[in-house]
Each structure stands twice: as structure tokens, then as C-alpha cells.
N, C-alpha and C positions, 0 to 999 in steps of 0.2 A: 325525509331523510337528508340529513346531512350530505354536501358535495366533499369528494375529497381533495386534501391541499397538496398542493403540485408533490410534498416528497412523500407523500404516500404510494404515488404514483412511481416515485425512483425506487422505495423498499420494492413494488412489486417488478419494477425493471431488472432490480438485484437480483432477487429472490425466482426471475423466471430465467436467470443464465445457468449453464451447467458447465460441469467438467468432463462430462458424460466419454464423450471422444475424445477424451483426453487418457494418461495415465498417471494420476498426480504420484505413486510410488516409484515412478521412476522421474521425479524431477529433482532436480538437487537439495539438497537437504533446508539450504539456508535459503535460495531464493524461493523454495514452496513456502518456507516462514515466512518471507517478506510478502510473499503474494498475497496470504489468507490473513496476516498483517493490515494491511493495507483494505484489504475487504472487511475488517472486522472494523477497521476506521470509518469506511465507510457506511457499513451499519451503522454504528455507534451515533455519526453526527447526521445521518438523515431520521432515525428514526426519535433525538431529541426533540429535531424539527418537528417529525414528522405526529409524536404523540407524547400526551402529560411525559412529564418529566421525571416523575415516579412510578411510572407505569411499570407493571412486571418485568415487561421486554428490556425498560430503559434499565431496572436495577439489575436485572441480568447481565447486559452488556457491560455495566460498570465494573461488577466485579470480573468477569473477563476481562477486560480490559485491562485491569491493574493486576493480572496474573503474568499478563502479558509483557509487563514491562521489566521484569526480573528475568524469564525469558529471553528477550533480543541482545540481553547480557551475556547469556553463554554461549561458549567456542566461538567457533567462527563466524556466528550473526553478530558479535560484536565487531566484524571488520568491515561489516556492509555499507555504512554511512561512508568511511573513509575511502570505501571501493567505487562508490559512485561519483564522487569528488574526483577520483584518479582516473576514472574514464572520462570526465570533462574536461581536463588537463592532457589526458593522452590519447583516448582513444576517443575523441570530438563525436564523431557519426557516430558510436555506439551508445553515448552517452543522448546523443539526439534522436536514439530510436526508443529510449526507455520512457515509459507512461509517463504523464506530466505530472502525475500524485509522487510518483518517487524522485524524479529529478526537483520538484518543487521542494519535498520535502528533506531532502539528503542534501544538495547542493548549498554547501555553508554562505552562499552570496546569495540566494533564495529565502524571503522572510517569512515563506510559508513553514508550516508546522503542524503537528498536534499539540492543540493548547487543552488542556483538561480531557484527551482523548477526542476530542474534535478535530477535525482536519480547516484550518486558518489559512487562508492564503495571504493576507495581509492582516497583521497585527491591529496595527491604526484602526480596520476598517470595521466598524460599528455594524454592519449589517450579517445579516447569517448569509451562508455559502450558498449562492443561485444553483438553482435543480439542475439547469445545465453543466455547471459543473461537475456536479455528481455524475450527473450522464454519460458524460465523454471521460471521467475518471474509469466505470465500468465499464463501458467501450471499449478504454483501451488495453483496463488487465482482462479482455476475455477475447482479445483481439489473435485470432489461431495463428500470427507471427511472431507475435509476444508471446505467444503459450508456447510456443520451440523452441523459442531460449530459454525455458525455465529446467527442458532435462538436463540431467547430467552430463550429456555428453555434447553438448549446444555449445555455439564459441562462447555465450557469455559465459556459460557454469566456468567452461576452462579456463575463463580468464578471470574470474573468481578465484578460483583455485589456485592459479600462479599467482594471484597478489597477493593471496592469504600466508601462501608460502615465503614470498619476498620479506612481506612483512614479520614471519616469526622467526625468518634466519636472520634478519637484521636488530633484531632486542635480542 
């Protein structure tokens, strides 16, 4: 039998977290998008790694994926990128409690990204994403401090919600 390669091993680290104790219907509307977001990210580029590239599972997530991207277009998920920007700028510590996949990814001075639905931390760098990465990615979106800011009524939702505000009475 075949040994399996280290992101096989992260899909089953994913795949063995829950939300169980949690109540994702009471979490704010856009940061439960960006959570399950960001977790479909990380499906997507561990399981390229992790198997054939046409595999079912991979052609599944592709077309997910690009559903997805029409998506964080509407309402208010379109302010999310600009909001995390403006907690780096304003609110520092809150900005520095946020996982490092989304300040990586949202923080316009950060060359990290999804490139083709992959999560890139460095453009330039020729090598795929180490497992540890991935690791401490789902770490910290399932981290139960992180998951209390995601309800509605959490300082970050409400301070979501004032800049969402700020920003549609100022256009």
C-alpha cells in the first residue's frame, strides 16, 4: 500500500474539525462567508496537492470555487477586503488577532493571495504551500476565540457593520 503524502494527512486534519459547538446561523452573515471561504481555499489547494488533478473531488471544488467568486461580489462581502485593510490602519490589535490566511490574503501590502483558487503566499515562490501552513491556517479558523468573533453580535461583526455603514453613507 501506498504511504500517504503529508496533505493527505491536512484534508483529514480539515475534514476531522467541526462546528459542532458552535452555531454558525447565528454568525454574521459575511464573516461566516469569509470563514467557509477561506476553508473551501483550503480545500481546494491541499487537495490539488494532495491528489490527481482531475480527480472528482478536484473537479468538484473547481466548479465551487468559481461560483464562488461572483459571490464575495455581493452586498456587503464586497467591503470585506477594504475592512480588513482599515483594521490594520485603525484598529492594529484587532487586525493582529485575525487568522494569518486572511490578513495574508486581504492586506493589500501582503503578496499573498489565491492564484487559480490556490492560497500563494509568495508569488515568486516556485514551491507548493508546506502542510504546515495549511496546518496553522485551520488552527486558527477553528480556534474557539476566532469563532466568537464571527457572531453577530461579537466587536468584530459590529465593527463590520459600522464600516459597511461609514462606507455607503460616504458614496
Amino acid at each position: 500500500m501506498l504511504e500517504e503524502n503529508e496533505y493527505v494527512r491536512i484534508t483529514k486534519k480539515l475534514y476531522n474539525k467541526s462546528l459542532i459547538l458552535e452555531d454558525p446561523s447565528d454568525f454574521h452573515p459575511v464573516l461566516h462567508f469569509y470563514l467557509i471561504d477561506s476553508l473551501a481555499h483550503i480545500d481546494y489547494t491541499v487537495c490539488v496537492l494532495a491528489y490527481n488533478y482531475m480527480s472528482p473531488r478536484n473537479i468538484m471544488n473547481m466548479e465551487y470555487m468559481r461560483w464562488r467568486l461572483d459571490e464575495e461580489k455581493k452586498g456587503d462581502r464586497a467591503y470585506f477586503g477594504e475592512f480588513v485593510n482599515w483594521l490594520k490602519a485603525e484598529h492594529r490589535e484587532r487586525f493582529d488577532a485575525l487568522p494569518l490566511l486572511w490578513t495574508g490574503v486581504y492586506d493589500n501590502d501582503d503578496p499573498a493571495g489565491y492564484r487559480s483558487f490556490r492560497i500563494v503566499l509568495n508569488p515568486d515562490e516556485k514551491q507548493p504551500l508546506s502542510a504546515e501552513y495549511l496546518s496553522v491556517f485551520i488552527d486558527e479558523l477553528f480556534d474557539k476565540e476566532f469563532l466568537k468573533q464571527l457572531y453577530k453580535d461579537s466587536s468584530l461583526a459590529r465593527l463590520f457593520d459600522e464600516f459597511v455603514r461609514s462606507r455607503k453613507t460616504a458614496s
